[in-house]
Backbone as a printed PyTorch tensor [residue, N CA C, xyz], in Angstrom:
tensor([[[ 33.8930,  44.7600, 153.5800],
         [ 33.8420,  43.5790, 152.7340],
         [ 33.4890,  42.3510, 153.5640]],

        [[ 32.8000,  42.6310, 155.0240],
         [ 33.1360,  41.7570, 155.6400],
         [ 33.8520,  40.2370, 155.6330]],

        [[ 34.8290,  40.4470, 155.5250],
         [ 35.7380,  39.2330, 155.2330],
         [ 35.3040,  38.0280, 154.4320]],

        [[ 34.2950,  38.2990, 153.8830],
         [ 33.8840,  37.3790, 152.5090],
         [ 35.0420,  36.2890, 152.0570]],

        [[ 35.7630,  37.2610, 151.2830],
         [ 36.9320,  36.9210, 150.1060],
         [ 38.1010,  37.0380, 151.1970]],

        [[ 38.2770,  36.6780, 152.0400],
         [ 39.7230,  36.3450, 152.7480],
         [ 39.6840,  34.7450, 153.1950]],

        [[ 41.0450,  34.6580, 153.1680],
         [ 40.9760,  32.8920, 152.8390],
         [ 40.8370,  33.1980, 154.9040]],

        [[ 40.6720,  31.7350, 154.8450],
         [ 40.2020,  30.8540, 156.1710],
         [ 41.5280,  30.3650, 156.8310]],

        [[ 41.5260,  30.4050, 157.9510],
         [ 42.9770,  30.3230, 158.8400],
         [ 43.7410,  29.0180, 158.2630]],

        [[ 42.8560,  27.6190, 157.8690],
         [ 43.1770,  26.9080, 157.6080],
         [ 44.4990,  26.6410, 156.5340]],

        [[ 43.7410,  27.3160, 155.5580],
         [ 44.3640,  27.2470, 154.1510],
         [ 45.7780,  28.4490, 154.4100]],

        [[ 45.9100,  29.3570, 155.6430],
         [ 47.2110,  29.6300, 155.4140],
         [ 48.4380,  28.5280, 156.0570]],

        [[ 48.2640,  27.3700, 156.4240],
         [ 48.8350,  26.8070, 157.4730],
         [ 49.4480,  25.5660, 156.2550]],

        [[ 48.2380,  25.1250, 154.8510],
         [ 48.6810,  24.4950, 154.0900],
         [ 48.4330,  24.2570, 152.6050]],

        [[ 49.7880,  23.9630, 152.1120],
         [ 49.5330,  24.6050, 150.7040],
         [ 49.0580,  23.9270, 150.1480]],

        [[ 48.4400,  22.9190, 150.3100],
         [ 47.6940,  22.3160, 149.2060],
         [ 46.2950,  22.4870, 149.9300]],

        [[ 45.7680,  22.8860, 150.5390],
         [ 44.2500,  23.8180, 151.4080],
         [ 44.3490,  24.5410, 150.2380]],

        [[ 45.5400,  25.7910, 150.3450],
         [ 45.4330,  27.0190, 149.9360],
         [ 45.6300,  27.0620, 148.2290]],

        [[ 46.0420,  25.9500, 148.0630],
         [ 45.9140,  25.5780, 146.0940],
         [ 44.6880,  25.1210, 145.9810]],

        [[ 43.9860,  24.4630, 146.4890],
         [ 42.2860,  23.7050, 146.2430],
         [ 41.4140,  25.0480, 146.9380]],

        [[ 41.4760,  25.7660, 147.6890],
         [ 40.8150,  27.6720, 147.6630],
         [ 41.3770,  28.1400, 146.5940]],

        [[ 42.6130,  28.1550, 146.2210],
         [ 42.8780,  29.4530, 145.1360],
         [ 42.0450,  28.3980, 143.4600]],

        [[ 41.8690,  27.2480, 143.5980],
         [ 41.0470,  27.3240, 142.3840],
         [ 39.5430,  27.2020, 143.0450]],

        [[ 39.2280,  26.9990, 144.0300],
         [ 37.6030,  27.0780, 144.1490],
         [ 37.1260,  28.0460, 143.7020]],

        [[ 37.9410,  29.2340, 144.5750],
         [ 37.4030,  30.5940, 144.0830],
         [ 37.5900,  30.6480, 142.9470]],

        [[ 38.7450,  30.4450, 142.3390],
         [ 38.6920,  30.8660, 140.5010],
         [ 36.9850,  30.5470, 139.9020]],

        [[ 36.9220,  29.0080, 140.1560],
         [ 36.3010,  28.0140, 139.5760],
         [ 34.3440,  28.5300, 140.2330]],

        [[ 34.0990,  29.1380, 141.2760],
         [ 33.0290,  29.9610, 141.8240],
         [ 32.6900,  31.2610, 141.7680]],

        [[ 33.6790,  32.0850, 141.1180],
         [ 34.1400,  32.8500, 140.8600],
         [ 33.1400,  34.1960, 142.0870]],

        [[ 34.1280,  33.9530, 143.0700],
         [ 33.3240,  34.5020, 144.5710],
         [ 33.5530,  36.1780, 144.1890]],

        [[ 35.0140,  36.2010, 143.8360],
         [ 35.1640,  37.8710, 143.8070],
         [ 34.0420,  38.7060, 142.4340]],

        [[ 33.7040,  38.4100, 141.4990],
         [ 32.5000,  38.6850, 140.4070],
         [ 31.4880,  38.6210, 141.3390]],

        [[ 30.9910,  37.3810, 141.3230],
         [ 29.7410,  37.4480, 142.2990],
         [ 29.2960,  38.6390, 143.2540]],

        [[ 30.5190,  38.0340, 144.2520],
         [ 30.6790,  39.3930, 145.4170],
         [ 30.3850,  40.7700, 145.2360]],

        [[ 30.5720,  41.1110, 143.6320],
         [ 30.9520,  42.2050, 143.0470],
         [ 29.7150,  42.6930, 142.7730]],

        [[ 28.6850,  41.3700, 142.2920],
         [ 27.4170,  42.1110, 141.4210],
         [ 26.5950,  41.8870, 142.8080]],

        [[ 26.7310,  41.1130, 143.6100],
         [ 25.6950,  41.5380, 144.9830],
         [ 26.1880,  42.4350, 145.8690]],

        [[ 27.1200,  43.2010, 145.5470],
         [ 27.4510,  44.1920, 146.4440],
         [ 26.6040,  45.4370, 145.8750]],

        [[ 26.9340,  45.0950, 144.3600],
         [ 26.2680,  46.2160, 142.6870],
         [ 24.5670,  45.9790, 143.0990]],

        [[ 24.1390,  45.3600, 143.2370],
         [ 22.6210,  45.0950, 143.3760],
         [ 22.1490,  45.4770, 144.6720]],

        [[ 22.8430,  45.1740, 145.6510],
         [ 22.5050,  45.8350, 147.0980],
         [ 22.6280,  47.3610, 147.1770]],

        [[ 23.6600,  47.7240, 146.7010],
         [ 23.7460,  49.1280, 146.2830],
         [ 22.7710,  50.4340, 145.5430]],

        [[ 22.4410,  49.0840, 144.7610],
         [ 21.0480,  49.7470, 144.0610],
         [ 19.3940,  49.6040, 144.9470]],

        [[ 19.5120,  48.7540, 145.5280],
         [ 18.2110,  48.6370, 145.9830],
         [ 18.5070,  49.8370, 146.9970]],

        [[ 19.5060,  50.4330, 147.6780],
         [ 19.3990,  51.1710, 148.4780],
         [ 19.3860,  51.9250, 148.0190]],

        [[ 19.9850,  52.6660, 147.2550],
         [ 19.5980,  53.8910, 146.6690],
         [ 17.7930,  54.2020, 146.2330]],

        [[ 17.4550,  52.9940, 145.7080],
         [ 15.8070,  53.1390, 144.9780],
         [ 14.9270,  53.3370, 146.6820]],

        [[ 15.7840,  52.6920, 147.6350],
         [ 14.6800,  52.6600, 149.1360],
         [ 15.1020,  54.0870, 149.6450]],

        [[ 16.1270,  55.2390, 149.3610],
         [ 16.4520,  55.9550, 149.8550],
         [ 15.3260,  57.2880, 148.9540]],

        [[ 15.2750,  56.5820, 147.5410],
         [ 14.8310,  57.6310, 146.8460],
         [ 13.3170,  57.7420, 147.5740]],

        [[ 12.3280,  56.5220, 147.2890],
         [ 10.8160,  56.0980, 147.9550],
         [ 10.6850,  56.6230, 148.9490]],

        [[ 11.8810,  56.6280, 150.0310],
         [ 11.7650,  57.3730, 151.1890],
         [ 11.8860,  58.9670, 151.3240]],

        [[ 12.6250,  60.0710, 150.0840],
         [ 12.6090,  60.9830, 150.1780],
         [ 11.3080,  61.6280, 149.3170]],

        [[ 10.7850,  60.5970, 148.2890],
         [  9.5450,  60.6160, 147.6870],
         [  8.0890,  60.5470, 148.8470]],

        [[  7.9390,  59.6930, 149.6520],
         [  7.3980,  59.5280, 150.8490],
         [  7.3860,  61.1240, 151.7660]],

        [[  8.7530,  61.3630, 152.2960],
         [  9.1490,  62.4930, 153.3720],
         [  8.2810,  63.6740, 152.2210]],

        [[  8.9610,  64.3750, 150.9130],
         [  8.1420,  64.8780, 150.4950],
         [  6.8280,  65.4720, 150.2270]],

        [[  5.6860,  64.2240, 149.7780],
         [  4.2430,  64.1820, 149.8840],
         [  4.0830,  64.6570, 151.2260]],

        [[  4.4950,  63.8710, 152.3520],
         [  3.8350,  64.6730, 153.6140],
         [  4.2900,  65.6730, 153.6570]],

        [[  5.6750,  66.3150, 153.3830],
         [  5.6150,  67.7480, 153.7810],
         [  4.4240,  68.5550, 152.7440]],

        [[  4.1380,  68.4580, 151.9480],
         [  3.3110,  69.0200, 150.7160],
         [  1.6980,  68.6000, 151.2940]],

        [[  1.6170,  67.5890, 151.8240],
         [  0.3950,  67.8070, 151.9560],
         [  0.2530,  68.5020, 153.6270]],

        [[  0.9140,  68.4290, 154.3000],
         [  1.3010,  69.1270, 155.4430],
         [  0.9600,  70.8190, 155.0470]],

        [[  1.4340,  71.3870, 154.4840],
         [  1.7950,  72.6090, 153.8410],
         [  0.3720,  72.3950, 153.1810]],

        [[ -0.0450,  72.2200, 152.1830],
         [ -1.6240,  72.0460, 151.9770],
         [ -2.9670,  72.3360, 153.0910]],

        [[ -2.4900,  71.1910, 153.5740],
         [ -3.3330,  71.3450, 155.5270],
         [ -3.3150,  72.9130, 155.7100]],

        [[ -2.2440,  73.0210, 155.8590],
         [ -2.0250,  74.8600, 156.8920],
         [ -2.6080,  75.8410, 155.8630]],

        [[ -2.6500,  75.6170, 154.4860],
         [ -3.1330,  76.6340, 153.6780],
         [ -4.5210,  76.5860, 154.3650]],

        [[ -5.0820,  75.4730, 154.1480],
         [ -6.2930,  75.6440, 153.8680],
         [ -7.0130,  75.7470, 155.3180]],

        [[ -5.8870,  75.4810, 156.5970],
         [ -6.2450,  75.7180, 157.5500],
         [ -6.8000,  77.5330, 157.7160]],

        [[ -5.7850,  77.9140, 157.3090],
         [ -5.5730,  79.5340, 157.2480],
         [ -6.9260,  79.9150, 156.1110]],

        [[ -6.9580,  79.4240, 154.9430],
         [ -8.0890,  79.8710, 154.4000],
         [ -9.4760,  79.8210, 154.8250]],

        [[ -9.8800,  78.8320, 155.7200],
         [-10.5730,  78.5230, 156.6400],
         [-10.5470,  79.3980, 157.8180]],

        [[ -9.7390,  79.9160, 158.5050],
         [ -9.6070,  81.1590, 159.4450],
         [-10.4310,  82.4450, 158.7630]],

        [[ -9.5910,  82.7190, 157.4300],
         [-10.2360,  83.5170, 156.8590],
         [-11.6490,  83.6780, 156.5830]],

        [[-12.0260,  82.7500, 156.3730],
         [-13.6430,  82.7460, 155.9430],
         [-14.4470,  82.9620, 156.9850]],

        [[-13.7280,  82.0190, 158.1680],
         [-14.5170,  82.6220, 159.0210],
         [-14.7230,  83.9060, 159.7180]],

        [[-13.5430,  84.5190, 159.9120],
         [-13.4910,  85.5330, 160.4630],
         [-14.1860,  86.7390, 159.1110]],

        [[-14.4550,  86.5990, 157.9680],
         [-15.2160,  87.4840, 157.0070],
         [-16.5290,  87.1790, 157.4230]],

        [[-16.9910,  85.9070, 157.4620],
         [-18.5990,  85.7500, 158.0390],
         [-19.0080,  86.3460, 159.2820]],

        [[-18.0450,  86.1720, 159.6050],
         [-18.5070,  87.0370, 161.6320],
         [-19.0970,  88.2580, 161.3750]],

        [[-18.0800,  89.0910, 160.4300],
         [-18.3710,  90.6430, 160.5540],
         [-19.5090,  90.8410, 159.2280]]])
C-alpha cells in the first residue's frame, strides 16, 4: 500500500493535526480513490500481461511455421536430387 493512507508522524503527536487529517481524508476521500487507482492499475496489467502472452504466442506459431516449411523445403529438395 505503500504507505499512502497512513497518517504522517506529525498528526500523531497532535490532536488537532490529527482531527484536520481525519476530515481531509474524509473530505478527499483518499481511501476510494486509492481504491479505484489501485482497480485501474490492476487492470492495465493484466491487459499488458495478456498483449504480452498474445505477442509470446504469434512468435512461437510463426516460429513453428518457419520449421514446417523449413522441413518441407528439405523435402523438395531432396525429391528433386533423385
Amino acid at each position: 500500500m505503500l504507505h499512502l493512507l497512513d497518517k504522517p508522524d506529525a498528526v500523531w503527536e497532535d490532536v488537532t493535526a490529527d482531527h484536520i487529517y481525519i476530515e481531509l481524508r474524509a473530505e478527499f476521500d483518499l481511501a476510494d480513490r486509492y481504491l479505484a487507482l489501485e482497480h485501474k492499475l490492476r487492470s492495465v496489467q493484466e491487459a499488458l500481461e495478456l498483449v504480452l502472452d498474445m505477442s509470446r504466442d504469434y512468435r512461437l506459431v510463426s516460429l513453428e511455421v518457419i520449421i514446417v516449411l523449413l522441413i518441407v523445403a528439405e523435402i523438395a529438395i531432396s525429391i528433386l536430387r533423385h
